[in-house]
N, CA, C and O atoms as a GROMACS GRO file, in nm:
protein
  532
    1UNK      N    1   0.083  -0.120   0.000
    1UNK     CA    2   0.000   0.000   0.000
    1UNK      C    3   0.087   0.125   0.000
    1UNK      O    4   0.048   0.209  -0.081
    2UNK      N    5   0.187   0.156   0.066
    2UNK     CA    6   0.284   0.202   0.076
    2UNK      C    7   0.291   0.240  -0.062
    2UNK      O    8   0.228   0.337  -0.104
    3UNK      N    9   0.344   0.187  -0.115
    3UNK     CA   10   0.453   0.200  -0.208
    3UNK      C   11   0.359   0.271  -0.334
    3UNK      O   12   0.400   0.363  -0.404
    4UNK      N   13   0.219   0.204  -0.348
    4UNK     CA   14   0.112   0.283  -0.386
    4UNK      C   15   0.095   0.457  -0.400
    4UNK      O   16   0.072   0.536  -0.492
    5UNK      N   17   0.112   0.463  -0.300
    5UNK     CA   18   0.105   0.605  -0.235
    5UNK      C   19   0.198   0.698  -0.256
    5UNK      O   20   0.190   0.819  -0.238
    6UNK      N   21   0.310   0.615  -0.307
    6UNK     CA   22   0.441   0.682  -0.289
    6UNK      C   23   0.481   0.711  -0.152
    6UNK      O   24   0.545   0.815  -0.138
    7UNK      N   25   0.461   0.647  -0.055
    7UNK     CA   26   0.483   0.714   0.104
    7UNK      C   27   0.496   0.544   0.186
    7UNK      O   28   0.457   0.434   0.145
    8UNK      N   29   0.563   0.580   0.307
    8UNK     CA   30   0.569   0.501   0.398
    8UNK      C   31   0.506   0.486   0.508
    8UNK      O   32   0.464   0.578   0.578
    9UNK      N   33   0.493   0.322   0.541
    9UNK     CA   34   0.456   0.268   0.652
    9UNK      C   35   0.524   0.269   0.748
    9UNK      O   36   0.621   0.196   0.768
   10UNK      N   37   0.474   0.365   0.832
   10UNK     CA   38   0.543   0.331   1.010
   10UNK      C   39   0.464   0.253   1.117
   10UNK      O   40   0.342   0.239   1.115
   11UNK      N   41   0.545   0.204   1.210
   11UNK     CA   42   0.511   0.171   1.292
   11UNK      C   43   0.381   0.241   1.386
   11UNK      O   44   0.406   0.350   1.437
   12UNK      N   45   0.247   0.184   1.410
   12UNK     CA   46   0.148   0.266   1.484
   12UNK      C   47   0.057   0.298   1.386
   12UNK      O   48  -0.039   0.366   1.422
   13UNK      N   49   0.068   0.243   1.195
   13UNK     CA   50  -0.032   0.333   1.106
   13UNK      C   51  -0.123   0.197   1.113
   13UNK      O   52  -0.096   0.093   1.173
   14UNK      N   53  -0.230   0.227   1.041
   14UNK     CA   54  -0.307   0.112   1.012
   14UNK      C   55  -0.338   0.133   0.906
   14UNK      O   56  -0.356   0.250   0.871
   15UNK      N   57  -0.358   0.010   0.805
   15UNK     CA   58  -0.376  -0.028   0.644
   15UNK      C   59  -0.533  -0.077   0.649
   15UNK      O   60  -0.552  -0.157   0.741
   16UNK      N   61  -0.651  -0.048   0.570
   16UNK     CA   62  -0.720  -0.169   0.555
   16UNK      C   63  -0.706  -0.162   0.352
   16UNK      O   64  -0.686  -0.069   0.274
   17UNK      N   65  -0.729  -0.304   0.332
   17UNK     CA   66  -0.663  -0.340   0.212
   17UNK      C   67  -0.798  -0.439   0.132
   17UNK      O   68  -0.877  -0.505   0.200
   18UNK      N   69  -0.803  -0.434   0.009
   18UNK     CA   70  -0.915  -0.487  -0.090
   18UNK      C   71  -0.856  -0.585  -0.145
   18UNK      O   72  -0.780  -0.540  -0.230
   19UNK      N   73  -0.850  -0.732  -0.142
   19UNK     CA   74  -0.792  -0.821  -0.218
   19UNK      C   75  -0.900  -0.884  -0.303
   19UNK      O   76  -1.004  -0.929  -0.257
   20UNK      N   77  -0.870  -0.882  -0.420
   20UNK     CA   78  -0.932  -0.987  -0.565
   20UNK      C   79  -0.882  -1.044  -0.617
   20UNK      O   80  -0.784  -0.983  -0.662
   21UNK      N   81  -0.887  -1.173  -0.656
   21UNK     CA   82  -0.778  -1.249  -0.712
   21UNK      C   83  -0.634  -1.300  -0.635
   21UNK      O   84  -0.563  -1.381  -0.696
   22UNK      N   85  -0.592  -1.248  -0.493
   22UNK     CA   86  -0.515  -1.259  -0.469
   22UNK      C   87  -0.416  -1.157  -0.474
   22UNK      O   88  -0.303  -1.162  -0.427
   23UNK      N   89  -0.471  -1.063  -0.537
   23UNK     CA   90  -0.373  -0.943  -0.544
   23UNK      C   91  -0.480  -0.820  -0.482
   23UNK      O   92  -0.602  -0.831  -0.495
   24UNK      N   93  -0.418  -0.707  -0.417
   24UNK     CA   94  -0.418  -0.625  -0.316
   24UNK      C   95  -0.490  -0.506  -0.463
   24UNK      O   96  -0.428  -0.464  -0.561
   25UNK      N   97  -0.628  -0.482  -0.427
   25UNK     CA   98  -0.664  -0.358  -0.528
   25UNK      C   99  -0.696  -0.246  -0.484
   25UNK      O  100  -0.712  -0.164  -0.574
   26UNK      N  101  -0.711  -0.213  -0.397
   26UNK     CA  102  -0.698  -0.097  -0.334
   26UNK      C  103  -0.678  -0.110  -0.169
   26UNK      O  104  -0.686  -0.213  -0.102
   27UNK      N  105  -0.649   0.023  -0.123
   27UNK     CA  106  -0.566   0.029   0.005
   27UNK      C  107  -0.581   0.149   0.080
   27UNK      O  108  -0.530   0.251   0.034
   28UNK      N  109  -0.636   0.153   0.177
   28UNK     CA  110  -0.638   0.333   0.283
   28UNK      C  111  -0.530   0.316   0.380
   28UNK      O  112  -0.564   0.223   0.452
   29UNK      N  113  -0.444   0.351   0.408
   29UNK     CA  114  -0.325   0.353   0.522
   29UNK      C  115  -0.388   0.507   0.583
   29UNK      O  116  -0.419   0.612   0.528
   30UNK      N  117  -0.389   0.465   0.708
   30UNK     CA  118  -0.390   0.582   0.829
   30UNK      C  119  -0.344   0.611   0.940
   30UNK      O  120  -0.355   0.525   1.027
   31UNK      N  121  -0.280   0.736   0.974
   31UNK     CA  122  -0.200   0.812   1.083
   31UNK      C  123  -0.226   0.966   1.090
   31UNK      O  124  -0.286   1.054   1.029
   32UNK      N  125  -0.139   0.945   1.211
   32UNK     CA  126  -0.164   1.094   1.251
   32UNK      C  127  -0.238   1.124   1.302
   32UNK      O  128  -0.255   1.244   1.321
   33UNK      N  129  -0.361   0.986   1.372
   33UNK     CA  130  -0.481   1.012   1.482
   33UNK      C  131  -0.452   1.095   1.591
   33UNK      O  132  -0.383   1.060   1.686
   34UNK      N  133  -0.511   1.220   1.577
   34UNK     CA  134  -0.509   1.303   1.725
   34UNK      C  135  -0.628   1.306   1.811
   34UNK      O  136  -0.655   1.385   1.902
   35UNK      N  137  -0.693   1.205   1.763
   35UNK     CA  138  -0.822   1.249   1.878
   35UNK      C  139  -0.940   1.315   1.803
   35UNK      O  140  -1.053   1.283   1.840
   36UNK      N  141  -0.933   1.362   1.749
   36UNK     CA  142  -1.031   1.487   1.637
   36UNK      C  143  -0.977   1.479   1.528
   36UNK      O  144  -1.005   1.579   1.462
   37UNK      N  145  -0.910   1.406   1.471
   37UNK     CA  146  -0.917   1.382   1.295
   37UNK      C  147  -0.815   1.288   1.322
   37UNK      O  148  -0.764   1.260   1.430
   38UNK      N  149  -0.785   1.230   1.174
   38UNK     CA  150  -0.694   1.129   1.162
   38UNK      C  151  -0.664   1.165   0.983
   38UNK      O  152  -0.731   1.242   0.914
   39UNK      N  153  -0.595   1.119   0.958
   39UNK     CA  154  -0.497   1.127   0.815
   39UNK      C  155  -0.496   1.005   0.725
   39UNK      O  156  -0.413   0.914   0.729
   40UNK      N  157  -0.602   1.016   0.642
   40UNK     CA  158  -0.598   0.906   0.508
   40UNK      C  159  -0.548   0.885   0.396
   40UNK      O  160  -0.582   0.958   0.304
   41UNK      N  161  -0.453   0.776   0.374
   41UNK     CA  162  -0.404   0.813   0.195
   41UNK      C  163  -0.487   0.653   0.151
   41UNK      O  164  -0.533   0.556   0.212
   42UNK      N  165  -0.468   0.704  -0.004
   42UNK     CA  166  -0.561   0.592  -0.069
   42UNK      C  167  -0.472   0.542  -0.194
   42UNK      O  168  -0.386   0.608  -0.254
   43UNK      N  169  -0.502   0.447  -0.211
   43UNK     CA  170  -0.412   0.376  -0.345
   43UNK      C  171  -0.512   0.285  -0.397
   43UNK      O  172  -0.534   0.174  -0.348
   44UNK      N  173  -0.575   0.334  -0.498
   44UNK     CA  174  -0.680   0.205  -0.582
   44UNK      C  175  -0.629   0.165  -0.696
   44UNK      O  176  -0.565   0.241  -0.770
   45UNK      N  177  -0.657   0.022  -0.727
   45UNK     CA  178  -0.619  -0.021  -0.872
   45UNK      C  179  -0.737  -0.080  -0.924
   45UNK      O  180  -0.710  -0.126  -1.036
   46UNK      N  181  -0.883  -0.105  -0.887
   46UNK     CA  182  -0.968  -0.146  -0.926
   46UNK      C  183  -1.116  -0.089  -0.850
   46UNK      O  184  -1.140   0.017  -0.793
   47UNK      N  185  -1.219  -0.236  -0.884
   47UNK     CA  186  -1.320  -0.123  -0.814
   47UNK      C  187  -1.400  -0.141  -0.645
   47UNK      O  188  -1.395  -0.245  -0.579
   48UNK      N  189  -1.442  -0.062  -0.618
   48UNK     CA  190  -1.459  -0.056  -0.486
   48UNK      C  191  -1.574  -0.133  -0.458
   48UNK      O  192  -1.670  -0.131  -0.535
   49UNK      N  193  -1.573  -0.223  -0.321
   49UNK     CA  194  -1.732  -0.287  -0.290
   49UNK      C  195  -1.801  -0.204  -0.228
   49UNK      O  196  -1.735  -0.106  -0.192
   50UNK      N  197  -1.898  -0.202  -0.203
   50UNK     CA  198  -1.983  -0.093  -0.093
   50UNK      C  199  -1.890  -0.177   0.045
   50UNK      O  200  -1.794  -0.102   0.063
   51UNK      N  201  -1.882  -0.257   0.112
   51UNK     CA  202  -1.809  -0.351   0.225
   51UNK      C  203  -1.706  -0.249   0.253
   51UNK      O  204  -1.693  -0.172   0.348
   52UNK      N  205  -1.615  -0.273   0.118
   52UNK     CA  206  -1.496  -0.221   0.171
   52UNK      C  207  -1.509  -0.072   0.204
   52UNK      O  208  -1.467  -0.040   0.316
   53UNK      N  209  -1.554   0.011   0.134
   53UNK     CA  210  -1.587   0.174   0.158
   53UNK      C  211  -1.664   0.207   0.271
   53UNK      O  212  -1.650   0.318   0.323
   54UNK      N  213  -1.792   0.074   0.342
   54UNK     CA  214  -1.771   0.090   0.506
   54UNK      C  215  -1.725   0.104   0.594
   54UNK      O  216  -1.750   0.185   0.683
   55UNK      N  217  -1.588  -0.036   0.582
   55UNK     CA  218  -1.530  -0.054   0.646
   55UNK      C  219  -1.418   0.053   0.680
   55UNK      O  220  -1.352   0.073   0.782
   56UNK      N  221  -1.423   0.103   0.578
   56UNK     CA  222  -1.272   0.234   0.605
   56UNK      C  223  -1.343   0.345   0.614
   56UNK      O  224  -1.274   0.446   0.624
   57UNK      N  225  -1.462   0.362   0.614
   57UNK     CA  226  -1.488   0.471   0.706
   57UNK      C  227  -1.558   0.447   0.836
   57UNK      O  228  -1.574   0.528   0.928
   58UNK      N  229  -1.596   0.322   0.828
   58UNK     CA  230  -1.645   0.287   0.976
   58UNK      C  231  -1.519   0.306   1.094
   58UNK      O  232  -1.538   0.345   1.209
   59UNK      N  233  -1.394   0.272   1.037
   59UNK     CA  234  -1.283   0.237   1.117
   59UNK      C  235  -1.232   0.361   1.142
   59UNK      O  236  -1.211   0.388   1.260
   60UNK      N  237  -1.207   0.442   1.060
   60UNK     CA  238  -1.218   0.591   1.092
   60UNK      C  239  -1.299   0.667   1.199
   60UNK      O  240  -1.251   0.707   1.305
   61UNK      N  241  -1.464   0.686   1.149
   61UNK     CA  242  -1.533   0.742   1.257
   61UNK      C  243  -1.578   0.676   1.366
   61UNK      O  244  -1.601   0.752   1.460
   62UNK      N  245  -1.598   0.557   1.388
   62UNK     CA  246  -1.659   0.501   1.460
   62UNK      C  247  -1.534   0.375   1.531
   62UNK      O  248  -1.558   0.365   1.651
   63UNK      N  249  -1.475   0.328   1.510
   63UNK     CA  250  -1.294   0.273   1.581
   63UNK      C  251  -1.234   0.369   1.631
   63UNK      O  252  -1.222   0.390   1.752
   64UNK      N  253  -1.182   0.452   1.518
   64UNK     CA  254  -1.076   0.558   1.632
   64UNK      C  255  -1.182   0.676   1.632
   64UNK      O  256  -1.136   0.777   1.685
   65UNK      N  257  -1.299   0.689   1.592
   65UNK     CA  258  -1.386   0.781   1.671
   65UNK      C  259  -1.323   0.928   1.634
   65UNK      O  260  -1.260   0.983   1.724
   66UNK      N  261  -1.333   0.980   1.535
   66UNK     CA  262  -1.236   1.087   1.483
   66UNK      C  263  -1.422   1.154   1.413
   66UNK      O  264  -1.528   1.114   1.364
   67UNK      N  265  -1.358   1.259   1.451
   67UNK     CA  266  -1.525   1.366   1.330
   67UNK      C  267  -1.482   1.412   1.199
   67UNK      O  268  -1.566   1.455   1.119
   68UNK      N  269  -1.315   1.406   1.160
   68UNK     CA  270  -1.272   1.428   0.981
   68UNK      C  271  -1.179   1.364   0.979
   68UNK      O  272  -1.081   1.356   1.053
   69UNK      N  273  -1.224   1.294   0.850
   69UNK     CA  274  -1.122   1.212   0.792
   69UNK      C  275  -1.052   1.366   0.716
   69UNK      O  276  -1.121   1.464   0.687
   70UNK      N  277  -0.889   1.354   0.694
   70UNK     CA  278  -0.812   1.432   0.661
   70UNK      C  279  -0.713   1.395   0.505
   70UNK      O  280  -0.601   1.405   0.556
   71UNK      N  281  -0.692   1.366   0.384
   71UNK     CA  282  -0.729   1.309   0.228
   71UNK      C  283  -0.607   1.406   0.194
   71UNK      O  284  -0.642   1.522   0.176
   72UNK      N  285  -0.480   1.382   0.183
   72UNK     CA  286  -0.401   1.474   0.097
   72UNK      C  287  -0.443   1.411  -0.076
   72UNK      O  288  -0.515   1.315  -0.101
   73UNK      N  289  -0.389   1.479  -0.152
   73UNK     CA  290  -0.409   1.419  -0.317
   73UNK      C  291  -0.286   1.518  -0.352
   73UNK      O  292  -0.252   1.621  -0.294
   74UNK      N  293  -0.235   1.463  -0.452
   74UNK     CA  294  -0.160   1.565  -0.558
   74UNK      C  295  -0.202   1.642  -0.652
   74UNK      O  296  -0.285   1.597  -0.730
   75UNK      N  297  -0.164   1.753  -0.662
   75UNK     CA  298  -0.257   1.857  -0.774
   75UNK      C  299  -0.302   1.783  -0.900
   75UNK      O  300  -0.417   1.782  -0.944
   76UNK      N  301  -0.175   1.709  -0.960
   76UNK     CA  302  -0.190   1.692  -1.073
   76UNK      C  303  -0.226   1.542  -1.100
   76UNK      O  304  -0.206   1.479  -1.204
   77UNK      N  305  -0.299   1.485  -0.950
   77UNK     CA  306  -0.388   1.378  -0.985
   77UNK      C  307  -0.515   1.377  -0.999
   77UNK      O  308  -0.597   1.356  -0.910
   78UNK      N  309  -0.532   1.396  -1.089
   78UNK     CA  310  -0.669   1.444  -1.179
   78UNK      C  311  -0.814   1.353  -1.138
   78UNK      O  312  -0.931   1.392  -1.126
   79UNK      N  313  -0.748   1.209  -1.122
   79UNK     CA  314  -0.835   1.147  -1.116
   79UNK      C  315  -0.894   1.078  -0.977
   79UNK      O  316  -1.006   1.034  -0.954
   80UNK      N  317  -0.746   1.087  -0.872
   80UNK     CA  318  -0.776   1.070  -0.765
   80UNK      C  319  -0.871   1.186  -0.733
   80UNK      O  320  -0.980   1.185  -0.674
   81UNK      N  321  -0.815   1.266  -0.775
   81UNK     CA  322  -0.914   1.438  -0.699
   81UNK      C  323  -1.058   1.430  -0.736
   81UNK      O  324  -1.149   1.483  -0.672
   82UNK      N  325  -1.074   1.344  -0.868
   82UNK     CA  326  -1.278   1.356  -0.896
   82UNK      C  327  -1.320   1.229  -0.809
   82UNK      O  328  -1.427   1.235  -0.748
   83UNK      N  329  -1.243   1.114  -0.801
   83UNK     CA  330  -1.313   1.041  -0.679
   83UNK      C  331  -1.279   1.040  -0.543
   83UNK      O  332  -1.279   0.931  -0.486
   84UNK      N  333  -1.261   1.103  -0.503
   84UNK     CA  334  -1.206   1.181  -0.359
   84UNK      C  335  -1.372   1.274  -0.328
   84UNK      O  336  -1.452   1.255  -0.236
   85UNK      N  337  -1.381   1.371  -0.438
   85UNK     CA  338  -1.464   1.447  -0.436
   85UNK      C  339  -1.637   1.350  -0.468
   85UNK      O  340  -1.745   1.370  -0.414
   86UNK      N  341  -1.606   1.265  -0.558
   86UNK     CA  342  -1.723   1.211  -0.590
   86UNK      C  343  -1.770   1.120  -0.456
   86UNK      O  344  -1.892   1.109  -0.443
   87UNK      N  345  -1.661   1.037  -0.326
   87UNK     CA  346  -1.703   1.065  -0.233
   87UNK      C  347  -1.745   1.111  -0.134
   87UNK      O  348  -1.795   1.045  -0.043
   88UNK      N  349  -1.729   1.245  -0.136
   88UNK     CA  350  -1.794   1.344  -0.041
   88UNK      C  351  -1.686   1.454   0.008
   88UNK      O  352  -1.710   1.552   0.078
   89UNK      N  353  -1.597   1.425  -0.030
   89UNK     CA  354  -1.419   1.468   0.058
   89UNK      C  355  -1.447   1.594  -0.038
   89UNK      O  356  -1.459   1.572  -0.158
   90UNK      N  357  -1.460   1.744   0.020
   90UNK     CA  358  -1.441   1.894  -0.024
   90UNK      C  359  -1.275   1.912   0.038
   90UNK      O  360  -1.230   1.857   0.139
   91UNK      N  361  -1.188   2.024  -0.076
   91UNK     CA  362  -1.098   2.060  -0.111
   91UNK      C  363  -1.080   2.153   0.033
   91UNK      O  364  -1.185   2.215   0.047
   92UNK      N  365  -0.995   2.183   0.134
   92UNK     CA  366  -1.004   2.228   0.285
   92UNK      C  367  -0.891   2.397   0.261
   92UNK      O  368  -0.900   2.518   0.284
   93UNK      N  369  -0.813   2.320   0.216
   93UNK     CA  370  -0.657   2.360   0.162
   93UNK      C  371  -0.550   2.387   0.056
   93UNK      O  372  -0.597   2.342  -0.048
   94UNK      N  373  -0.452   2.429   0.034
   94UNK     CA  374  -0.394   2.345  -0.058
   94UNK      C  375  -0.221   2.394   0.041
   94UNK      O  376  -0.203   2.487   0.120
   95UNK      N  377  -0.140   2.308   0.003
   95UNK     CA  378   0.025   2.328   0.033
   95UNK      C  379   0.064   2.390  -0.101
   95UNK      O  380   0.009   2.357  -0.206
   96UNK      N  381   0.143   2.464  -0.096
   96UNK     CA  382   0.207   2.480  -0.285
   96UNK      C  383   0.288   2.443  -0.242
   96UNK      O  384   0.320   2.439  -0.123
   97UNK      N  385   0.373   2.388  -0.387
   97UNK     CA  386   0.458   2.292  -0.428
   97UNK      C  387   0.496   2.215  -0.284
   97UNK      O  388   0.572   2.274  -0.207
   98UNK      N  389   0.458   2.122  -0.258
   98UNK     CA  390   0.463   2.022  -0.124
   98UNK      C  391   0.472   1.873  -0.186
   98UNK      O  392   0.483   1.773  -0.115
   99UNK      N  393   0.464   1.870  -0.366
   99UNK     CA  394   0.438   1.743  -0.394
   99UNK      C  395   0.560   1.747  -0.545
   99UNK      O  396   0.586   1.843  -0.618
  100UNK      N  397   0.604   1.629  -0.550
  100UNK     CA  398   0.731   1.648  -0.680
  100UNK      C  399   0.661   1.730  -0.837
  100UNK      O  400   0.716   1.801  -0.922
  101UNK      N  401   0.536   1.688  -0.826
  101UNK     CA  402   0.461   1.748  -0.932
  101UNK      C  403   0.373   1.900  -0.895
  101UNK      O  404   0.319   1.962  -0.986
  102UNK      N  405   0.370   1.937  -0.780
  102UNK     CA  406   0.336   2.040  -0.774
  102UNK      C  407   0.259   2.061  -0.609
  102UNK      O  408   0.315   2.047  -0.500
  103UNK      N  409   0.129   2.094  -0.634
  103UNK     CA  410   0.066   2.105  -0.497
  103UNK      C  411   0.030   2.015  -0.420
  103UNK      O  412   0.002   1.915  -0.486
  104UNK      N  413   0.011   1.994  -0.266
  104UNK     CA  414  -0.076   1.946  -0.218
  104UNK      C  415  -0.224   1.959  -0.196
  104UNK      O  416  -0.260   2.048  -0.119
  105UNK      N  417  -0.341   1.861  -0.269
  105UNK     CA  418  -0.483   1.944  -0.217
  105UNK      C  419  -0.548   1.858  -0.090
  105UNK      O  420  -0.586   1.741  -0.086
  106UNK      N  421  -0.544   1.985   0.033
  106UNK     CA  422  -0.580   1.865   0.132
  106UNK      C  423  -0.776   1.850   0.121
  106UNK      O  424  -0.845   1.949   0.145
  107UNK      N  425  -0.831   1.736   0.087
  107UNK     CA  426  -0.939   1.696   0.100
  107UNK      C  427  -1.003   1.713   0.273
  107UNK      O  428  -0.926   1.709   0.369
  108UNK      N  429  -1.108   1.725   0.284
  108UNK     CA  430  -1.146   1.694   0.426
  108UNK      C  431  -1.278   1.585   0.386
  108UNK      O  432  -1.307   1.556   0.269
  109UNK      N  433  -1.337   1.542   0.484
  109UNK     CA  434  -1.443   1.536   0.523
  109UNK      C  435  -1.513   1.460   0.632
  109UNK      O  436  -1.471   1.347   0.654
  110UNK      N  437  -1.645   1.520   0.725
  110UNK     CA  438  -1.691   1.546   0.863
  110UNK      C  439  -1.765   1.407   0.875
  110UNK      O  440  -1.824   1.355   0.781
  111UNK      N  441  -1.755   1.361   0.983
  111UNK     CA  442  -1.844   1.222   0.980
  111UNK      C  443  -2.008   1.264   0.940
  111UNK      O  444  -2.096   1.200   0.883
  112UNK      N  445  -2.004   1.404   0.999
  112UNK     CA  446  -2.181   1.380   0.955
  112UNK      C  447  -2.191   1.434   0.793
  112UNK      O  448  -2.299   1.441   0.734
  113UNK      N  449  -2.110   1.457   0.755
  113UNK     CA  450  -2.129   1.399   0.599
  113UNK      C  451  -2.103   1.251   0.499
  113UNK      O  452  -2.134   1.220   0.383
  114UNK      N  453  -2.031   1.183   0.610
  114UNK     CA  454  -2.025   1.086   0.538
  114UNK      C  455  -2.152   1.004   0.497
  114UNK      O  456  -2.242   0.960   0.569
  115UNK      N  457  -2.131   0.995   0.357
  115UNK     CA  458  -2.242   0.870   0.311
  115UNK      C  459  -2.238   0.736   0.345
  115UNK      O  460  -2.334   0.661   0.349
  116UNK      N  461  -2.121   0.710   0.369
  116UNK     CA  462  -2.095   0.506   0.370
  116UNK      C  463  -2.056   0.440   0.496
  116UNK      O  464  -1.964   0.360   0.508
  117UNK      N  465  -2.155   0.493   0.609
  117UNK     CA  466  -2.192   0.410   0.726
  117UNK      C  467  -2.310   0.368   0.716
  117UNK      O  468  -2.336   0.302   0.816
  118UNK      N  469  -2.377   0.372   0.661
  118UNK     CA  470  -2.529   0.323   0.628
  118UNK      C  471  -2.492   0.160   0.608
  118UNK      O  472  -2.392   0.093   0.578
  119UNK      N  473  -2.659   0.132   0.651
  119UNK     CA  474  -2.652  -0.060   0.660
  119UNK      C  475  -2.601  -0.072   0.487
  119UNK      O  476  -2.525  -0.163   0.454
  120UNK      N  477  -2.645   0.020   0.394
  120UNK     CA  478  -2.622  -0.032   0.273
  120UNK      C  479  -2.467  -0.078   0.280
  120UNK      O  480  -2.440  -0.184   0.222
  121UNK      N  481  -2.370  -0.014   0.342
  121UNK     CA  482  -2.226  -0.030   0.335
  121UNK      C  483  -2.153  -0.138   0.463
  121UNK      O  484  -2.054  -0.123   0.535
  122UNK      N  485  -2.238  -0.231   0.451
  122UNK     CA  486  -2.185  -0.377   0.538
  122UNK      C  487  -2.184  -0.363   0.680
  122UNK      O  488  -2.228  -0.259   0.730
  123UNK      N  489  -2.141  -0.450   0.747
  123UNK     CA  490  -2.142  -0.480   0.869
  123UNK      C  491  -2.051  -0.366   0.951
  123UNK      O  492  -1.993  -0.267   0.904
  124UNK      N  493  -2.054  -0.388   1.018
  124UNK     CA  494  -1.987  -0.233   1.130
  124UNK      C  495  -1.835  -0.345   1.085
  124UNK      O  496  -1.856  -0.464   1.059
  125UNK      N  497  -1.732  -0.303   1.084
  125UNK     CA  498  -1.566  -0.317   1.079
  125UNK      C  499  -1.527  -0.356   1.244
  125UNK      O  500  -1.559  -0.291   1.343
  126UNK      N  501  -1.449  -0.481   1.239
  126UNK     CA  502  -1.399  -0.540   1.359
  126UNK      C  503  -1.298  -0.512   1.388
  126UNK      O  504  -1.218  -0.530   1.296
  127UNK      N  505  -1.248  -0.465   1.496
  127UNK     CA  506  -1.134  -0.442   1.550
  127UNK      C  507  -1.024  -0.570   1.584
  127UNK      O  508  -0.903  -0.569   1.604
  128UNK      N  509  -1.127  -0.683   1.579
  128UNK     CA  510  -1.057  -0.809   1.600
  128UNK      C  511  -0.986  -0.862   1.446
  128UNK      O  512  -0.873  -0.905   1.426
  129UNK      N  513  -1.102  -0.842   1.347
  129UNK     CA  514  -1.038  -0.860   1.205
  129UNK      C  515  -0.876  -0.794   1.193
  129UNK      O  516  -0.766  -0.848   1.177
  130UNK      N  517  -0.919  -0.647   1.208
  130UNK     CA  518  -0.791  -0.596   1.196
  130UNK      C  519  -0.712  -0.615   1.242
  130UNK      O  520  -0.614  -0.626   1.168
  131UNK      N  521  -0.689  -0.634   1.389
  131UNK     CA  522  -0.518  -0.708   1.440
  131UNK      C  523  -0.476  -0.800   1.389
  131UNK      O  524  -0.358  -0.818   1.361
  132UNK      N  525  -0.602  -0.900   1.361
  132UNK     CA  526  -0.524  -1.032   1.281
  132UNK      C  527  -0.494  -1.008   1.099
  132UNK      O  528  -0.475  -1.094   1.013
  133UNK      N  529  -0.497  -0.898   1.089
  133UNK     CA  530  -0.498  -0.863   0.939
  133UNK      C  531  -0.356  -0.837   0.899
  133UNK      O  532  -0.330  -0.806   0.783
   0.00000   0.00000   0.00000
């Protein structure tokens, strides 16, 4: 997932990860939980279940109990930035030049906007799954 992202895994982050086929298709790694937000990066290579898009925001607002998820993107990822936005995540910020290609755009968005805790988006996310994950 990492490597996805272009960024690293430390010790203390947590990954949840989409496998099909045996291979890893998309990926949210998160840090930087302070209590009142936490810090999401995303790496997709295919398409999303409603399950999995629960689960990583269930684990977000409702696990570590955070009210904004926090979404850097790169300026000149065009496409991460329309589905970032097409999930609900509004533009907060931006860093200039913070990224090899140019800006950082920091995404936000508030649990009571989120759309994908609803029963439509699976079972509430286990904390037990995840350690053993």
């Amino acid at each position: 997932m990492a490597e996805k992202i272009n960024g690293v895994y430390h010790e203390g982050d947590t990954a949840i990860g989409l496998v099909k086929d045996g291979k890893i298709i998309a990926g949210v790694l998160y840090e930087n939980w302070n209590g009142r937000s936490i810090m999401a990066h995303m790496g997709i290579e295919g398409r999303l279940t409603p399950a999995y898009l629960g689960a990583v925001f269930d684990y977000a607002y409702n696990v570590c109990n955070v009210d904004k998820v926090i979404l850097p993107v790169g300026s000149t990822n065009a496409k991460s930035m329309k589905l970032v936005e097409k999930m609900g995540f509004a533009e907060e910020g931006r860093i200039a030049d913070a990224s090899p290609e140019g800006d950082i755009v920091i995404y936000t968005l508030k649990k009571a906007y989120c759309r994908f805790l609803g029963d439509r988006y699976g079972k509430k996310f286990s904390t037990a799954a995840a350690r053993s994950a």
